[in-house]
N, C-alpha and C positions, 0 to 999 in steps of 0.2 A: 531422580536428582542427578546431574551432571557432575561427572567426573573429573574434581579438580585435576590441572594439569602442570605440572612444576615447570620452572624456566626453561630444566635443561630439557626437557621434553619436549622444547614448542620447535617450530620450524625453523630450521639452523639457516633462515635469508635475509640479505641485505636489507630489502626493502620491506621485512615485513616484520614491524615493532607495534608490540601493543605492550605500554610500559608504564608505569605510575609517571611519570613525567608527563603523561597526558590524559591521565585521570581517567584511563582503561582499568577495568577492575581487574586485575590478571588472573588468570585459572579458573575465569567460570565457563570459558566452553568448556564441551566435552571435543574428543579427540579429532569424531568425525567434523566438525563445526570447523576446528583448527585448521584442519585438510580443505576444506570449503575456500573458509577465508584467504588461504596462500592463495588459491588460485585468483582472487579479486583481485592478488597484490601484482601478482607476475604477469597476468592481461595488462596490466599496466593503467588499470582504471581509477587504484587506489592509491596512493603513495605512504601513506599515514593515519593513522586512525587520532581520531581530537577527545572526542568526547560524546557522554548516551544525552539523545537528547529525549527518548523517552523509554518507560520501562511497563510493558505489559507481559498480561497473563500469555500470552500467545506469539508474543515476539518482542523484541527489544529495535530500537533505531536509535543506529548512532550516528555521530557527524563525520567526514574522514575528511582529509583534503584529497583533491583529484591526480589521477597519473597522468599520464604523457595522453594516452588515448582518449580524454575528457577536456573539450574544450569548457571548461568551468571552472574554479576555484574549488570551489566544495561536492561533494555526494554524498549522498546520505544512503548506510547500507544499514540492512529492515534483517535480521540476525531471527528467524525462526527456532521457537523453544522446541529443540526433538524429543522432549521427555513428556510435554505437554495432552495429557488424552482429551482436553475437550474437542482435538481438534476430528476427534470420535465423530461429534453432534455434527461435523461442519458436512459429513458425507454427502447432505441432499444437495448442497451447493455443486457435486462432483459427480455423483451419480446420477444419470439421466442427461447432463451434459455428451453432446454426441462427439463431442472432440473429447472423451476421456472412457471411453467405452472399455470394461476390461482390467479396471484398474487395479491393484492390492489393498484390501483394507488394512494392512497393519499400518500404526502409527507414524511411524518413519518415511512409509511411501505415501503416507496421505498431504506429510507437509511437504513430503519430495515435490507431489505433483502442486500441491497449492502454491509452494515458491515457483514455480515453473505456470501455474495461471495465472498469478498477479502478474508477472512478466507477461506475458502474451496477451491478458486484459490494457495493459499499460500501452502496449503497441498496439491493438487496434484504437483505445483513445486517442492517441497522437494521431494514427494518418485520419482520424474522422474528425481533427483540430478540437479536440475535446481540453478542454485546461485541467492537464494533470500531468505529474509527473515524467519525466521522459526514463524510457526505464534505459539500463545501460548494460548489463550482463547479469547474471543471476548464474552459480552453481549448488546444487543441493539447497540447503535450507538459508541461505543466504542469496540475496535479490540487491544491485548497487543500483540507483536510479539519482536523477535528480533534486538537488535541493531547492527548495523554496521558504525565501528568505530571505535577510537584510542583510548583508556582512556573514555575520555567523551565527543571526539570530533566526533561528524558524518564524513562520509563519504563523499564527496565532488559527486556533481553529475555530469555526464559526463560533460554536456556544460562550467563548471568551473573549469575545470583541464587541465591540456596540455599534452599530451599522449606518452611516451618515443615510442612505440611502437604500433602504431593504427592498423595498419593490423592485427596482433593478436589480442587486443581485440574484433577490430570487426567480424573476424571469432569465439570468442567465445560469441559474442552476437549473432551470427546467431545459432549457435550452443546448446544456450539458448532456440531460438524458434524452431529451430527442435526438442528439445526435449519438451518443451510444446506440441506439436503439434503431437506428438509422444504420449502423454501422453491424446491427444484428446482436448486440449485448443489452445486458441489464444488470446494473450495476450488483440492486439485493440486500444493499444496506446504507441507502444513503439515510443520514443523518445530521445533526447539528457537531457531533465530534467527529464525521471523515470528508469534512469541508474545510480546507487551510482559507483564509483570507489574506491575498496581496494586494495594494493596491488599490483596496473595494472588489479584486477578481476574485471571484471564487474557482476555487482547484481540488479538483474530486482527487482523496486518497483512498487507501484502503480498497481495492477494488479487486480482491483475489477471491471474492466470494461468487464476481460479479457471471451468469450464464447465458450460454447463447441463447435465441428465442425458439432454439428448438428442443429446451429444459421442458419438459411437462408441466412445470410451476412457475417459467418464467413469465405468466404475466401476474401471477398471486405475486410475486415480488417486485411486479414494476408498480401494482396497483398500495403496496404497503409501502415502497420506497416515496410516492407521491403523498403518500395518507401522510407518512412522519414527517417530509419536510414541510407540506403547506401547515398540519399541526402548531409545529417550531415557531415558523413565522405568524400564524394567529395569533398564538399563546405570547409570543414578547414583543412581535411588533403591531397587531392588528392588522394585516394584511389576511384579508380571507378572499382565499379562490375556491371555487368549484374542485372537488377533486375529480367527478368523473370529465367534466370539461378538458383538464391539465392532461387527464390520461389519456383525453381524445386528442388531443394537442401533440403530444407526446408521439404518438402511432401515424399521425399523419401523414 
């Protein structure tokens, strides 16, 4: 359970208010988080925190407005839970990865490193023009990246939208993971809820799971990532493809 932390306690800076005026719930980090977060604010990526725009077992994300160093309006920073053990289970996503060789299994350094893969996951989707999030800095268990979104409404994610046109997006979500894959990753858990829709785009989130192809299981996870989404779209729009076709499509 994290360590409530009193006002007078928090980081005595200018720029960095997290305060019922903006509907931050105050004193649920713990201390290390606290220490995290200053540093988002004094890079100057963050100026203000707004409000959570969701709350899971595994991490929380909330909306902030942008610093000096963000040409955007908004950021949305991804607040990893350090008290969290499922992130126990998550090891095989990490080990056998050859860019993590060596790593500490206790609990702290596992989200350490996984706030630090989703960030380096997010940068090779961008230079392989993958539609996802542009990540923007990350220290310890806090990752600040881009929002997607209306004003200062997020992006609505696949499973809760109704699709004028599903064949097309779902060739541009396979399209997505051929270029991941292309780019030497695989995501590992795409789905119906780490799919944003903008625009009719679809935008791969959630991608800290995601391993290189030199994973020993990365392609049991390229071959279950295809299984679930072509599933989704049979199951609610009747669109059915081939899965070992898409997977051959995919490696091409």
């Amino acid at each position: 359970m994290a360590r409530r932390v009193s006002k007078r306690k928090m980081p005595d800076r200018d720029d960095f208010r997290v305060n019922e005026r903006w509907k931050i719930e105050e004193g649920v980090f713990d201390r290390k988080t606290m220490m995290n977060l200053e540093k988002v604010f004094t890079h100057k990526i963050v100026s203000e925190m707004i409000h959570i725009i969701s709350r899971g077992k595994e991490a929380d994300v909330y909306l902030a407005r942008s610093g000096e160093k963000v040409d955007a309006e908004y950021v949305v920073l991804k607040i990893f839970n350090q008290e969290n053990t499922s992130f126990k289970r998550r090891t095989e996503y990490v080990k056998g990865d050859p860019r993590f060789d060596g790593i500490k299994t206790d609990i702290r350094s596992i989200i350490r490193i996984w706030c630090r893969k989703e960030y380096g996951n997010l940068k090779i989707a961008k230079e392989a023009q993958v539609s996802a999030p542009e990540p923007y800095y990350f220290n310890g268990n806090v990752l600040a990246m881009q929002f997607i979104g209306e004003d200062d409404r997020p992006a609505k994610i696949l499973k809760n939208i109704e699709l004028d046109n599903p064949e097309k997006v779902l060739d541009e979500i396979i399209e997505n993971m051929k270029r991941l894959y292309s780019a030497n990753l695989v995501h590992g858990d795409i789905s119906e809820y780490n799919i944003l829709i903008k625009d009719n785009i679809p935008f791969v989130i959630d991608i800290g799971q995601g391993v290189s192809l030199g994973h020993p299981k990365a392609n049991d996870f390229l071959e279950r990532d295809v299984k679930n989404i072509l599933h989704y779209f049979k199951k609610r729009y009747g669109v059915d493809m081939e899965q070992e076709q898409v997977v051959s499509e995919i490696k091409s």
